[in-house]
C-alpha positions in Angstrom: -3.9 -31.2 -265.3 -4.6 -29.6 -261.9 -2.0 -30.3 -259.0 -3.5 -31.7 -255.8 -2.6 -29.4 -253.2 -1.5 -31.3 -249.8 -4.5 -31.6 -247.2 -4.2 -33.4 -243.8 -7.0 -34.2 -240.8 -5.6 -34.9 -237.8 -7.2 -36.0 -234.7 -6.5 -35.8 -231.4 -7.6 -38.4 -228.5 -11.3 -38.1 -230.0 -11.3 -34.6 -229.0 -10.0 -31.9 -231.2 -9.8 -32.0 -235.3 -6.9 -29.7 -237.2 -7.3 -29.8 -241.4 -5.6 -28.2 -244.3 -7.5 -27.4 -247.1 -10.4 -25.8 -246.0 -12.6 -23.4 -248.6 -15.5 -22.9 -246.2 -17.7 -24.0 -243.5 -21.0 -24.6 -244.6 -22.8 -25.3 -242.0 -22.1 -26.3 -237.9 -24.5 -27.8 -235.3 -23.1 -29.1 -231.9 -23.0 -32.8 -233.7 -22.3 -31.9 -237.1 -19.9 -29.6 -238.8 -20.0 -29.3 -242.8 -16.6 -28.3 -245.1 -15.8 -27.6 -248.3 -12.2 -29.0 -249.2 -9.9 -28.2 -252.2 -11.0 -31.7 -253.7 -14.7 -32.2 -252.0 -16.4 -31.7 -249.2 -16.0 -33.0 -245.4 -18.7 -34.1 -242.7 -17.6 -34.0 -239.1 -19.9 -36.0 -236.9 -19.5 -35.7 -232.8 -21.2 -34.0 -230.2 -20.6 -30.5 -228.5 -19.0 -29.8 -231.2 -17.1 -26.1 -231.5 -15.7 -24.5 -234.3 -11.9 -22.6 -232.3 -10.7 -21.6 -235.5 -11.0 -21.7 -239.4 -8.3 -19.1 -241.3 -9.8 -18.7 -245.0 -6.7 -17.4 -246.5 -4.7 -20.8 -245.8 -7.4 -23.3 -245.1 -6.3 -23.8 -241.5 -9.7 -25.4 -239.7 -9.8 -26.7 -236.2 -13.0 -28.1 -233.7 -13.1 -29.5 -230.5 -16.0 -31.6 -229.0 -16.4 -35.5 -229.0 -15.6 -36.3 -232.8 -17.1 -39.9 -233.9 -16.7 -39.5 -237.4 -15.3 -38.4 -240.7 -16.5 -38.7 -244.0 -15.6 -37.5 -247.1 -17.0 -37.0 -250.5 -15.1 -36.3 -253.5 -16.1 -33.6 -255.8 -18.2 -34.9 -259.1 -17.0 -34.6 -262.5 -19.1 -33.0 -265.2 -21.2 -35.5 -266.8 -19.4 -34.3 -270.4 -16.1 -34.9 -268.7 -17.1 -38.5 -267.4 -18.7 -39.1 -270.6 -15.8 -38.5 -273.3 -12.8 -38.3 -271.1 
């Protein structure tokens, strides 16, 4: 079985995001900021959003702006897997 590797979000006073974790950015708008995770993917809603760093070789990510939200999805399991265990 794979080991989960540690991930944290932490936000600051509405205004600044720090996570661990982070494969890629997929996309960034000033409201909305997309992530790919080690175990999903990651929406950041806000506005004036601003990417100020995002370090690819240890997953470091950070944005500033007015963050309203988080979401997260968890990444889908083949449809064999789900099927026979």
């Amino acid at each position: 079985m794979e080991e989960a590797k540690l991930q944290t979000v932490l936000i600051e006073q509405q205004k600044k995001i720090t996570m661990t974790g982070v494969l890629s950015v997929d996309s960034f708008t000033a409201q909305q900021i997309s992530l790919t995770l080690d175990n999903g993917r990651a929406s950041i809603a806000g506005d004036d959003l601003k990417i100020i760093a995002f370090t690819k070789a240890n997953g470091n990510f950070a944005a500033s702006g007015k963050i309203s939200g988080v979401r997260f999805l968890s990444k889908k399991e083949k449809l064999t897997k789900r099927l026979f265990g």
